[in-house]
C-alpha positions as YAML, in Angstrom:
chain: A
units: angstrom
residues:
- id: 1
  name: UNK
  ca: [-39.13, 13.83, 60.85]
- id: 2
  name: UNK
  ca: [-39.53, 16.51, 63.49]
- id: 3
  name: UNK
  ca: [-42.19, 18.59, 61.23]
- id: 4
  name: UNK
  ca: [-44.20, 15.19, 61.38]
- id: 5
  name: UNK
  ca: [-43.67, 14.82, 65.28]
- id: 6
  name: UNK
  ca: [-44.53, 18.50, 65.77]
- id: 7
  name: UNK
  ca: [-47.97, 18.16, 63.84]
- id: 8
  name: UNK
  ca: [-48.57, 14.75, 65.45]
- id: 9
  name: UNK
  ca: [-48.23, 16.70, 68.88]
- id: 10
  name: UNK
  ca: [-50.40, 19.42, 67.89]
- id: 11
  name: UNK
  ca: [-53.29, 17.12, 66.43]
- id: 12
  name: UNK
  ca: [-53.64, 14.28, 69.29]
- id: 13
  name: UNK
  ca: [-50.50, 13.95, 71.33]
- id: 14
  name: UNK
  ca: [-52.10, 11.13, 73.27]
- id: 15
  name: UNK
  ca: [-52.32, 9.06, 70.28]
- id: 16
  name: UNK
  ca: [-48.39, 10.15, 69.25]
- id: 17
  name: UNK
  ca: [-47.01, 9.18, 72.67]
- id: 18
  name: UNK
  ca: [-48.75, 6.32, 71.98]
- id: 19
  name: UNK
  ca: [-47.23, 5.11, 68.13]
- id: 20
  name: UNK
  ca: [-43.67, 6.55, 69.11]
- id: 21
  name: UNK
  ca: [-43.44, 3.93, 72.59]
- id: 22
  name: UNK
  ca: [-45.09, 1.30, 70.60]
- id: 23
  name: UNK
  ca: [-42.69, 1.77, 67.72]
- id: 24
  name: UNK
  ca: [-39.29, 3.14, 67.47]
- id: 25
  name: UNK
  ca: [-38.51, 4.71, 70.96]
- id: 26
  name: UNK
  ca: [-37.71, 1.17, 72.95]
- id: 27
  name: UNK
  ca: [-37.21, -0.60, 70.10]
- id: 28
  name: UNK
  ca: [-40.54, -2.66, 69.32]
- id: 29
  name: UNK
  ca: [-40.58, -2.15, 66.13]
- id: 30
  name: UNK
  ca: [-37.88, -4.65, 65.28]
- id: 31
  name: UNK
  ca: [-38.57, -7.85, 64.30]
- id: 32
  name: UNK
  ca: [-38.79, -10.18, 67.21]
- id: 33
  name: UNK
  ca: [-38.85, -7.47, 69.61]
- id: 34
  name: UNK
  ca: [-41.07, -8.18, 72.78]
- id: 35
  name: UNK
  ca: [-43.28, -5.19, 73.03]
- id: 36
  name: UNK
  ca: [-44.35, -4.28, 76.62]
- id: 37
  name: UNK
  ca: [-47.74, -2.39, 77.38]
- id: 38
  name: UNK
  ca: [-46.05, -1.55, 80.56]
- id: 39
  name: UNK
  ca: [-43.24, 0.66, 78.98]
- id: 40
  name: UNK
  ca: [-45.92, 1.96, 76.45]
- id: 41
  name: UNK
  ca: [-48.01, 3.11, 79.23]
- id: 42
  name: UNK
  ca: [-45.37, 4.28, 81.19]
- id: 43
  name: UNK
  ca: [-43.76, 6.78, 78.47]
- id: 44
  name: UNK
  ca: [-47.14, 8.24, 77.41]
- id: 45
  name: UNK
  ca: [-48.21, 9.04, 81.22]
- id: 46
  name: UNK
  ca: [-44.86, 10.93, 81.47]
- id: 47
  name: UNK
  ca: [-45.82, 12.59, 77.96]
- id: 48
  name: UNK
  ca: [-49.47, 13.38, 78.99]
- id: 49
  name: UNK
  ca: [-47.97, 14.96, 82.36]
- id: 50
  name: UNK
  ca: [-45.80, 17.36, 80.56]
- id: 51
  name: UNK
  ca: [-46.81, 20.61, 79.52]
- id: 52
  name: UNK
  ca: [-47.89, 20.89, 75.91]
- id: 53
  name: UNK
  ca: [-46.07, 24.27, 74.80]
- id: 54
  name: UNK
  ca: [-42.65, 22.96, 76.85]
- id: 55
  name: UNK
  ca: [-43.06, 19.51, 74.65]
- id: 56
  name: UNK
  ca: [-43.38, 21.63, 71.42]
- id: 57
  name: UNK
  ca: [-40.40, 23.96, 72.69]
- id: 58
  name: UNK
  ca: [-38.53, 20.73, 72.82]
- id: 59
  name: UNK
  ca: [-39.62, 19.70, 69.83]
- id: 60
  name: UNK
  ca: [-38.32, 22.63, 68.07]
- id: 61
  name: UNK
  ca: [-35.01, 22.61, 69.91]
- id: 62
  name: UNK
  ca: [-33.85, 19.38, 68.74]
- id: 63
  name: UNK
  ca: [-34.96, 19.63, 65.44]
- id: 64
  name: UNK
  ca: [-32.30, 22.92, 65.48]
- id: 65
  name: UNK
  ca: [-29.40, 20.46, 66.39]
- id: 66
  name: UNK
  ca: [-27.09, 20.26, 63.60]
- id: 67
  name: UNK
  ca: [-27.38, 16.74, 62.18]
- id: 68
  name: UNK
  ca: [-23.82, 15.87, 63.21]
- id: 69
  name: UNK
  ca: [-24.53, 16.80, 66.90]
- id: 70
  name: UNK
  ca: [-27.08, 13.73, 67.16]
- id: 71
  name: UNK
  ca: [-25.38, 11.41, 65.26]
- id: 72
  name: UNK
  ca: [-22.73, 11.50, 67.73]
- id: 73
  name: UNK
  ca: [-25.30, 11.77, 70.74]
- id: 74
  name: UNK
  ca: [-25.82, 8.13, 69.03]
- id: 75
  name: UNK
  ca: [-22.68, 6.32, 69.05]
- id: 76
  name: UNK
  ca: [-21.50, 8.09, 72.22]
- id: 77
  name: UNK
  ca: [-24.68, 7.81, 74.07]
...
């Protein structure tokens, strides 16, 4: 998952910020789900404004986490 995020980054990270607000981030990729422009353009201007190495860093980092680690980020969080 975070090998395809990583490459999607690297190749057009406009377009990524883009699929992952649209999609599975908020949650619009469920059935019924209303999908709102406004939150899509809202995450991808806060993508587009961060540096490009620090979003790959990040990247990186959490796909280092062990697996348990953000599982329980997940039913905690």
């Amino acid at each position: 998952m975070f090998d395809d995020i990583r490459a999607g980054s690297i190749a057009d990270r406009s377009q990524l910020y883009k699929e992952i607000a649209g999609g599975p981030f908020f949650g619009f990729n469920r059935p019924g789900a209303k999908v709102s422009q406004g939150m899509i353009d809202w995450f991808w201007l806060q993508g587009m404004q961060a540096g490009h190495k620090n979003t790959l860093d990040c990247i990186k980092a959490f796909a280092q986490l062990e697996p348990s680690l953000m599982l329980m980020s997940r039913v905690t969080g």
